[in-house]
N, C-alpha and C positions, 0 to 999 in steps of 0.2 A: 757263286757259293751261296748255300741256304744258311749256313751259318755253323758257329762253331760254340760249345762249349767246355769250360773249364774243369776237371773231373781233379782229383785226389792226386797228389804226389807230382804236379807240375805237370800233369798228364792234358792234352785236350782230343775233344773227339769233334772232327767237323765232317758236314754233309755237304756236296757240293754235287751241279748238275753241269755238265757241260752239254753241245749239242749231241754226242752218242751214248753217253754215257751217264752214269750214276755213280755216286763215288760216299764211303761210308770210310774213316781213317783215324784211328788211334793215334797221338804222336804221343813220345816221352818227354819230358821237360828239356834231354837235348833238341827237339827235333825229328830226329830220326825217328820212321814210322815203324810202328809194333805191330801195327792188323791196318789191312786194309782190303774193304768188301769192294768189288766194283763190280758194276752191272750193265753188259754190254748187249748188243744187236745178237750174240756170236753167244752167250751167256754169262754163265756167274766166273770173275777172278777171284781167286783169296789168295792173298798174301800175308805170311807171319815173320816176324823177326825177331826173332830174341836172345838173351843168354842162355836159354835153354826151351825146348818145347818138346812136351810130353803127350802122347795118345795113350788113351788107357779106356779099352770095352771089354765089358763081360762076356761080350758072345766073341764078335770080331772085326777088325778089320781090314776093308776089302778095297783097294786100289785098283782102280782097270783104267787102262787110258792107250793111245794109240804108241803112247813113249812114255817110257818111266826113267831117270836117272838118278841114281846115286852116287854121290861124293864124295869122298872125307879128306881135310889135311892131314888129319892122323889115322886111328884106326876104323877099321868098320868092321861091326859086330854082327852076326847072324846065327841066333839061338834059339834052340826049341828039342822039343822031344824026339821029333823027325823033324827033317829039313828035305824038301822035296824042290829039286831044279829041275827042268823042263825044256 
């Protein structure tokens, strides 16, 4: 571990290096991690956790990946002026 500091509302943020790895990590005052950057052989992870998390761009945005999944416990929503499936 490089080390960790203490941030606003019980929150801390530590950096740590392992042998492959690079590791950047938000924890909340329970614990439980909010953000974490990690930086592999393989490339960039991000991970978010929260009660809520919002994307919001003026032009747009754009997911490409070789697999995409979506979930929901309850509903899931898909809105727009056109909606084009493929």
């Amino acid at each position: 571990m490089l080390g960790t500091v203490e941030l606003q509302h019980g929150r801390s943020l530590t950096l740590a290096s392992s042998g492959d790895a690079e590791e950047l990590e938000v924890r909340a005052a329970s614990g439980a991690v909010e953000l974490r950057i990690k930086l592999t052989e393989d490339g960039l992870v991000l991970q978010l956790e929260g009660a809520r998390i919002s994307l919001k761009a003026e032009q747009s945005i754009d997911l490409e990946s070789s697999s995409i999944n979506l979930s929901a416990d309850a509903d899931l929503r898909i809105r727009g002026g056109r909606v084009y499936i493929n």
